[in-house]
Structures are given as structure tokens and as C-alpha cells.
N, C-alpha and C positions, 0 to 999 in steps of 0.2 A: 081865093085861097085864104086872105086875112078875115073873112065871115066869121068862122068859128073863132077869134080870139077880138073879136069887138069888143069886149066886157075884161078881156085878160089884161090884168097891172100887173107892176112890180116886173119879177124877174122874167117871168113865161112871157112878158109881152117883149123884154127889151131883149133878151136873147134870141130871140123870133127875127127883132128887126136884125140883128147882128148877121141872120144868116141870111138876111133881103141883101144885108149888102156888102157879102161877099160875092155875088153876082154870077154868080152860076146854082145851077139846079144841082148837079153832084158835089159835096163840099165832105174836107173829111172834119176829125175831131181836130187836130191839128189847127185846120183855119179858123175854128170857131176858138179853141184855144186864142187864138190871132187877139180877140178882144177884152182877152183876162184882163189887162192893164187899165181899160175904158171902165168893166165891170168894177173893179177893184176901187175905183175911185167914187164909181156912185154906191156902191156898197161897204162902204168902209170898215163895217163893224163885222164883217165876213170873211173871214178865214182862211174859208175852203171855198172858193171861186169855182175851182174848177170840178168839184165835187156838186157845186148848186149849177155848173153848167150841162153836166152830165148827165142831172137829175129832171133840168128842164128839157133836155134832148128826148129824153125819157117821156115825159109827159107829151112834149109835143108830139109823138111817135102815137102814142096812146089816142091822141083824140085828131090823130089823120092827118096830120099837114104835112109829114116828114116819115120817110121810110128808110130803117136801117139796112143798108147793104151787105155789111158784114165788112169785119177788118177795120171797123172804123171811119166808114164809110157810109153817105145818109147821101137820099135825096129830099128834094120839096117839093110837097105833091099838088 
């Protein structure tokens, strides 16, 4: 599963790990919300946390690891 994000820094890697460990495969926005406060502090100069969460949810959806369910809801694929 973590193959395609070997070379991934910064936010798409550590958001990635946030949803390893919440520890389940179905997770919604809500639990990954869960680690705004973690984010927030390695990101300091960022704002909108939860708008660059949304944004990496996005990407990671786009290059396969992660499927939106609808309602706010994702799995890991």
C-alpha cells in the first residue's frame, strides 16, 4: 500500500501516516480531523489545516491508496 508514496514529503506523507493510525480501513473525515491539533503544530504557519487535510485526502484518492465512500467516508485501499 505505502509503495506509491516512498518519495511522498511534507503533508501527503504525514496525513497518509495519520490515517495508518487510526487503525481501521473504513475511517471518516471526522477521525482524520482527530489529528488537526498534531498537524497544527508541525505546520504552524498554516491556517487552514483542515482545508490542506481535505486537499491531501484528495490527492491521496487520486493516486489509489484511498477510496471515497460518500458522506464523508474513505477507505484504504
Amino acid at each position: 500500500m505505502e509503495i506509491k508514496l516512498v518519495n511522498a514529503e511534507g503533508w501527503l506523507k504525514d496525513v497518509y501516516h495519520c490515517l495508518l493510525r487510526i487503525g481501521k480501513n473504513e475511517f471518516s473525515l471526522s477521525d482524520v480531523y482527530g489529528f488537526e491539533a498534531e498537524l497544527s503544530k508541525k505546520y504552524p504557519n498554516n491556517n487552514h489545516v483542515r482545508e490542506k487535510i481535505r486537499q491531501q485526502l484528495q490527492r491521496l484518492r487520486d493516486i489509489g491508496q484511498i477510496e471515497f465512500l460518500g458522506g464523508g467516508t474513505y477507505c484504504l485501499k
